[in-house]
N, C-alpha and C positions, 0 to 999 in steps of 0.2 A: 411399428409403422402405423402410421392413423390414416384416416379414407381419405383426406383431401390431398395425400401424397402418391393415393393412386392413380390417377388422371396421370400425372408427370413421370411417374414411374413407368407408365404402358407407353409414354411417346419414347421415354429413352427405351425400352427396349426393342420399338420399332426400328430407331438409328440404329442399337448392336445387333438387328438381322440384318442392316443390309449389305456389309462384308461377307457374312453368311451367304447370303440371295446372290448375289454377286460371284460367289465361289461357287455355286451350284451349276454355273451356267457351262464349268468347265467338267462334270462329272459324263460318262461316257454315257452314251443311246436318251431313250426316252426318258429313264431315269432323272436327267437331269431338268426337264420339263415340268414332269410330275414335281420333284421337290424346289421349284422354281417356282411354280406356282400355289403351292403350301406354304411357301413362307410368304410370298407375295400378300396371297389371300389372307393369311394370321397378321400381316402388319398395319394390314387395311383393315381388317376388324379392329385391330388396335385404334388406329385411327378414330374410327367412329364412335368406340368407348372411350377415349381418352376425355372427348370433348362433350360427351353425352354424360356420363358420369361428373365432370366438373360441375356442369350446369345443373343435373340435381342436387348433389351435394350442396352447391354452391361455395365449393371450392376454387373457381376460376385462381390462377395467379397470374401477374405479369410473367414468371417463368415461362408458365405451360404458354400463356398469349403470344410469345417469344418463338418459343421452342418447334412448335405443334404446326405452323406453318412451313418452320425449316425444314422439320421430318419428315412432310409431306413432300414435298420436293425433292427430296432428295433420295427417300425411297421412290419415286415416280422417274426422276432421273436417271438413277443409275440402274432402273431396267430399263429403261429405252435405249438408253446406250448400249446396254449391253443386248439388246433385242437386235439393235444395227448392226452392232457388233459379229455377233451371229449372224448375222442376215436372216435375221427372224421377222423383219418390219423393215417396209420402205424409210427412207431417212427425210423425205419432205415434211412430211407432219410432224414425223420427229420436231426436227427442226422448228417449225411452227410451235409446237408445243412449247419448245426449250427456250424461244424467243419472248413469247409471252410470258411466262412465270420469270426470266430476267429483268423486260420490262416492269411488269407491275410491282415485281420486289424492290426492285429503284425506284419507281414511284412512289409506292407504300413508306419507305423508306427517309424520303425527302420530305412528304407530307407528313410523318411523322415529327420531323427535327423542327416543321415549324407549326407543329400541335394541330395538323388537319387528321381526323381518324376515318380513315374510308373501309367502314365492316364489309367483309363477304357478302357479297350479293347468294341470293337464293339460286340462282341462274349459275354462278360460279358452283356452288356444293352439288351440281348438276354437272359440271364440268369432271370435277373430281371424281365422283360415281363413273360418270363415261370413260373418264382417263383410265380408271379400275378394271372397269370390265372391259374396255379396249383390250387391254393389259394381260386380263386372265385369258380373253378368246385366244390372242397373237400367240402368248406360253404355250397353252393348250397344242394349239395346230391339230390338222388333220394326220398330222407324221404319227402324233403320240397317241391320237383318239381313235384315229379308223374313221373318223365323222367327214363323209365328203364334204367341201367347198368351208369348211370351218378357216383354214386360214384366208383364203377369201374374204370370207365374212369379218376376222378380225382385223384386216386390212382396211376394208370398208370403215368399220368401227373405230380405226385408228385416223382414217381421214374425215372422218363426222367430227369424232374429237379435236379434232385440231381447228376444223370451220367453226365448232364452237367457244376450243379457246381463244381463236381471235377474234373472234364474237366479243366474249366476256374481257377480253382487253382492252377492246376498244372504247367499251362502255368503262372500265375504271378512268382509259386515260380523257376520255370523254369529259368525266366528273371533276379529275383531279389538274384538268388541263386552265381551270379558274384560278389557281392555284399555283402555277409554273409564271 
């Protein structure tokens, strides 16, 4: 295995935790919090190494430029869903959240087929961070910490996030609406 194959290697194995992360949600008591949010947390550090380490290396691939977007998503998805699921999170922001990432991905998508490249905004990788630690509070809860008003708070966090991803939507389809 050489270095510029590990960037692409930590995105795929943030995809094979999220059947993992997914399957935890159904382990009995607080248990399933804790290790909900240990993978959670391990795939989002992935995350941030995958694309951090490319760029030093200077490894980038059209794979990982592929891939690394989808991971994100779809480990971010599929615990929101399954947070609703739970009734661990209101589902509006949900919603909100899952609205935007479909949009811009159809967007990104189309502006790609006709060679527009529209990069992450700084504002967005702000988004994602917020999406994370929304994410980690909501897991968490006051059920599993003892910490008063903690879900609360991740609540709050989950509906901040979502005012900012359609925030940060509005501004791609802002950008990319020259272009439609």
């Amino acid at each position: 295995m050489s270095l510029n194959q590990i960037p692409n290697i930590l995105t795929l194995i943030r995809i094979a935790l999220i059947p993992i992360l997914v399957t935890s949600f159904y382990l009995e008591g607080n248990i399933a919090r804790y290790v909900a949010t240990g993978i959670f947390i391990f795939a989002s550090i992935t995350d941030y190494f995958d694309g951090l380490l490319a760029r030093l290396w200077k490894t980038e691939t059209s794979f990982g430029r592929m891939l690394d977007p989808i991971a994100d998503k779809m480990l971010v998805i599929s615990t929101l869903v399954m947070l609703v699921h739970k009734d661990m999170a209101p589902i509006l922001p949900i919603l909100a959240i899952l609205w935007r990432e479909i949009l811009v991905s159809g967007l990104r998508e189309y502006l790609g087929q006709i060679k527009v490249s529209m990069p992450v905004s700084r504002l967005s990788k702000v988004k994602t961070a917020m999406q994370m630690i929304s994410i980690i509070v909501v897991l968490l809860g006051e059920e599993a910490t003892g910490i008063h008003y903690l879900t609360p708070l991740g609540h709050t966090l989950l509906w901040i996030t979502a005012a900012l991803t359609l925030f940060t939507g509005y501004i791609y389809f802002k950008e990319g609406w020259q272009h439609l």
